[in-house]
N, C-alpha and C positions, 0 to 999 in steps of 0.2 A: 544458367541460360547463356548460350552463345549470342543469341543477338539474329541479325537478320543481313546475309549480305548482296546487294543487289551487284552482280555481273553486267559492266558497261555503262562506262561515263559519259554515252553521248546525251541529246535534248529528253530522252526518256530516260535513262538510268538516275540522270540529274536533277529530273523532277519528282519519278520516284522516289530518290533516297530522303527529296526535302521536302516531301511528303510522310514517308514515311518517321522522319526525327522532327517534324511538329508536332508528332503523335508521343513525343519521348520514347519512342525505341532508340535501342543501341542499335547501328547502321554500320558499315562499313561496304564502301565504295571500292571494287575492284576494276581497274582500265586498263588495257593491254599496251594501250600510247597517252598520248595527253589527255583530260577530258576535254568533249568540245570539238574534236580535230577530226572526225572521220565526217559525215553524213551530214551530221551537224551544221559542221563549220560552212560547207559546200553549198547548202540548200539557200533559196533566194529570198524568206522569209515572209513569204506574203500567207496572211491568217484566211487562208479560204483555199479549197480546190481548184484544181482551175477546169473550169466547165461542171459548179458542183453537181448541175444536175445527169452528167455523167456515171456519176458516181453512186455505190449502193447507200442505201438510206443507213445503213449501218456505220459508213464513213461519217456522212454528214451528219447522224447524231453526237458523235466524237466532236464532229469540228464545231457545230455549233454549240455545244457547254464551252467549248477551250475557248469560241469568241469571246461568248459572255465574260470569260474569265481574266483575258488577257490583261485587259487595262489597270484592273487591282494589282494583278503579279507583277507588272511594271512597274508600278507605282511603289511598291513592299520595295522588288531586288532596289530601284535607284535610292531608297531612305535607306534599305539596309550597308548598300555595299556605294555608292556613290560614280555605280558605273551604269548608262543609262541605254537599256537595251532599243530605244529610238522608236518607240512603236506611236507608228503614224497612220490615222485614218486615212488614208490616200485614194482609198475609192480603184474598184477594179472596172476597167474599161476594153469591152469585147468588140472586136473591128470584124470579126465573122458573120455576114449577114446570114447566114443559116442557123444559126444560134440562138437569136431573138426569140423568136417563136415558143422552143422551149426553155429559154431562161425565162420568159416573163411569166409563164401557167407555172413553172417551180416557185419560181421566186412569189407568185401573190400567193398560190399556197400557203407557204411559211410566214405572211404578212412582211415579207423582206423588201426593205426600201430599193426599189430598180424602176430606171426609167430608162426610155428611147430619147437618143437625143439625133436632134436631124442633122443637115451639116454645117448650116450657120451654128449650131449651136455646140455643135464637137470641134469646130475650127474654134468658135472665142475659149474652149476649153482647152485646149492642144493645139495651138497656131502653129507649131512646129511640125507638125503630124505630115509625113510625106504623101498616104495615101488619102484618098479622095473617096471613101462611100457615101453613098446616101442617108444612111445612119448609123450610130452604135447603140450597144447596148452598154450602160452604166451601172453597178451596182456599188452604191455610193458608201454603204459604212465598212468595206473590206480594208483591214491595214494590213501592215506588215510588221517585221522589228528586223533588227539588225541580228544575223542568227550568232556571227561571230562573239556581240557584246551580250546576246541574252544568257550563248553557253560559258562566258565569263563572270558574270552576274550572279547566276545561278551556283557558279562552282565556290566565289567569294563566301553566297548566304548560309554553302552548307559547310566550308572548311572548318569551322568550330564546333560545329555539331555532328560529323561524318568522318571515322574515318578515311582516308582518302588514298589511295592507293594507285598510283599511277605506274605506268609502266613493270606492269606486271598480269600475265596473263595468263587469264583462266584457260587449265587444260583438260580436265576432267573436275567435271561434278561425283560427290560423293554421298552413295546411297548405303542404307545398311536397311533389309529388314524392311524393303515398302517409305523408306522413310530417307529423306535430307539429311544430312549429318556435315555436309560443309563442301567444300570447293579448294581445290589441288591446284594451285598455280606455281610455276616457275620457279619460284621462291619458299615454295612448303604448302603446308593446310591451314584452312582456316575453317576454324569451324564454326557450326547454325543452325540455329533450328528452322528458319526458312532463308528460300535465294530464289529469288527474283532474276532471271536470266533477260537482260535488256541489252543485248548484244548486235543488234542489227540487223544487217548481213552476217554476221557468222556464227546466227546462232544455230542454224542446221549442222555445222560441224561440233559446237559443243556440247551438243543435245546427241546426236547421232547415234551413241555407243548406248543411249536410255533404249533403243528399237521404235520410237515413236517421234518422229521426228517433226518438225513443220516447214512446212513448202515455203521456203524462204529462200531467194536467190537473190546474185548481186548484180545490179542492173544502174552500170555508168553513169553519169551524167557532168556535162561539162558546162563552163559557166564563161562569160568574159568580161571585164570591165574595163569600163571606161574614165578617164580621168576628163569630165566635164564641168560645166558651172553650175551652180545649184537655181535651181526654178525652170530651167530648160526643159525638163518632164516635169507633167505636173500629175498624174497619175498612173499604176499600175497597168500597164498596157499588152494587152493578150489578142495576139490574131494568130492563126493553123499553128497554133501550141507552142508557139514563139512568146516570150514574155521579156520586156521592156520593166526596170523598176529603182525608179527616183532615187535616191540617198538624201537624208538631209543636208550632207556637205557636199551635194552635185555630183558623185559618183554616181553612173548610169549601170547598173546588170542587167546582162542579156542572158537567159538560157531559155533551154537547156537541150541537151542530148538527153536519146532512151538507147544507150549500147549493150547487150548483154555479150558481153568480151571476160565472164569469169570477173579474179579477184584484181585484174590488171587497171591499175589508175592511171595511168599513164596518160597526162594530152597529147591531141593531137591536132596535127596542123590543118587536117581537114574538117576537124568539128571547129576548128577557129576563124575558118573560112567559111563555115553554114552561118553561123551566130554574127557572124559581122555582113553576112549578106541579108539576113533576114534584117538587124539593125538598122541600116538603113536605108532600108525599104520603109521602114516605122518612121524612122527621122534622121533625113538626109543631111542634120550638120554633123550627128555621127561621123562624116567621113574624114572631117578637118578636128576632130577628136583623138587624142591616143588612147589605145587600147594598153589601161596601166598593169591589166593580170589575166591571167589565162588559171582555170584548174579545173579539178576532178572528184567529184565523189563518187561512193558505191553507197546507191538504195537498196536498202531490204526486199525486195521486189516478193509480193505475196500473192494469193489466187486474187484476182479482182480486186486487189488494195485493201481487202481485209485486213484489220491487225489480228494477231493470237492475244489474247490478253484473259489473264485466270489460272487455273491451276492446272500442273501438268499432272497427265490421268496417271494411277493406282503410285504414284511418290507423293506421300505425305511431304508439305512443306516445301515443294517448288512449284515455283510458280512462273510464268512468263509473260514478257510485256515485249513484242517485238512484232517485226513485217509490216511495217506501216508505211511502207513503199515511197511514193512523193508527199506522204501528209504528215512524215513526225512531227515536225513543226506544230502543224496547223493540227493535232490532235492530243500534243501530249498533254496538257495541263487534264484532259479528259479520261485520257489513257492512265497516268499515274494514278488520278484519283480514283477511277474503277478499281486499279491491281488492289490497292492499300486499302480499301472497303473490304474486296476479297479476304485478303488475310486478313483484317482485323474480325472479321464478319461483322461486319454495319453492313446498314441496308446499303447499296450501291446504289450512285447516282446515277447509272445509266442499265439499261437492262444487258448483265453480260451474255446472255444466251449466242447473240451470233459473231462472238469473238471467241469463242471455246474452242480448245485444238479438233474435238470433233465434228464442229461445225462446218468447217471446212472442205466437208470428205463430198 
């Protein structure tokens, strides 16, 4: 038996695999750069979509199991590895007064704690808040984590149990006969009897050569931070798809950008001058603030934010966990646990039917 090896060490590959070696399989972790560093590292960490009722019901079943889940997995990585992925209730705060209306019919739906708050009472919640509505909307139990410490955390809990394979990339998957038989990178083969492709953004290029590929594109997004004093934001702050987001040690992020520019990361001067305009607008001592970092990731960008998650049609033993556009984060703990149900066949804890590659179509 070869063992099982999952393609891509970002926020899904890495829950994956430490998913997958709780189960005592033998794993090996293949990553084409660091783990952690592409999408990962970039994303702003907040545990909820933004505007979830946007979004199809099939995201936000993901994301609400990965809520419920969060706090336990936090709690594990910081006793196991001693590094604390920071997840803080901080409550998500919507400054779009077109919004209310349907956040609140979703939100009581779900029985999800949200309230209106007027503007005496979002000014004693945000005295710093530049602008001035009549009300927001609140919905109070959304955190976030720290995405840099949670994909270091995670990489800590699985290095003893995973092999781990970094800089080394997957170039062709290896089929024989209908069937998985291992994965061709840079460096030789490795062989499996299943592989879990958790590649991103590029997993349309390493699927491609299979003839059935998944609508997965890379779609920019840039970030900025601020070097502030901590309690200055006091919650996760979303107005026209601009988001504001506290750090415990006073670091303030702003994003993000939607660029579809290909595989190009590159920042730029002009998305550093949206993000600091929208800023502050949000909160004007932003302005006597330095901006301590500027960067860039590529999202998986999928039809309507669907993930692909399941097995890829007529190859025995591959399977895929990818395209989950702005919600890896906020979906993986859900996401890894559906793929590993699959392969193991246990009953899945979420219905995988509209995450199937041909669901999509």
């Amino acid at each position: 038996m070869s063992g099982i090896v999952v393609v891509g060490g970002g926020i899904i590959g890495l829950l994956t695999a430490r998913e997958l070696a709780e189960t005592g399989a033998a794993v090996s972790l293949v990553e084409m750069g660091e783990t952690g560093r592409e999408s990962s590292w970039a994303g702003g960490g907040i545990i909820s979509p933004l505007y979830p009722w946007h979004h199809p019901e099939s995201v936000n079943a993901l994301a609400s199991w990965s809520q419920r889940a969060y706090p336990e997995l936090c709690t594990e990585l910081l006793q196991e590895t001693g590094t604390d992925p920071e997840h803080i209730r901080s409550g998500l705060l919507i400054l779009d007064p077109e919004e209310q209306s349907a956040g609140l019919s979703w939100s009581k739906e779900r029985e999800i704690t949200t309230e209106i708050l007027d503007a005496p009472a979002l000014r004693d919640k945000e005295p710093d808040l530049g602008l001035d509505p009549a009300s927001a909307l609140l919905l109070r139990d959304v955190a976030q984590v720290r995405s840099p410490r949670l994909t270091r955390a995670l990489r800590k809990s699985i290095e003893h149990r995973v092999d781990i394979r970094e800089q080394e990339e997957a170039i062709e998957l290896q089929v024989d006969k209908g069937r998985i038989t291992g994965v061709q990178t840079r460096r030789g083969n490795i062989g499996a009897d299943q592989v879990v492709v958790c590649t991103g953004a590029w997993t349309a290029k390493l699927l491609h050569r299979l003839g059935d590929k998944p609508e997965i594109q890379p779609v920019r997004g840039q970030m900025i931070l601020f070097y502030a004093k901590p309690a200055q934001v006091h919650h996760i702050t979303l107005f026209r798809e601009r988001y504001v987001i506290p750090r415990r040690d006073g670091r303030i992020l702003v994003g993000s950008t939607l660029e579809h520019t290909g595989f190009a990361k590159e920042t730029t001067a002009e998305a550093k001058e949206e993000l600091y305009r929208s800023a502050v607008e949000l909160f004007p001592f932003l302005k006597r603030t330095p901006i301590e970092d500027q960067w860039a990731g590529l999202r998986p960008g999928s039809p309507r934010g669907i993930p692909y998650i399941g097995p890829y049609p007529q190859i025995e033993g591959l399977y895929i966990n990818a395209g989950h556009f702005r919600n890896g984060l906020v979906t993986g703990p859900a996401s890894a646990r559906l793929v590993v149900d699959l392969i193991l066949n246990r009953p899945p804890a979420i219905d995988p039917a509209p995450y199937a590659l041909d669901a999509h179509r």
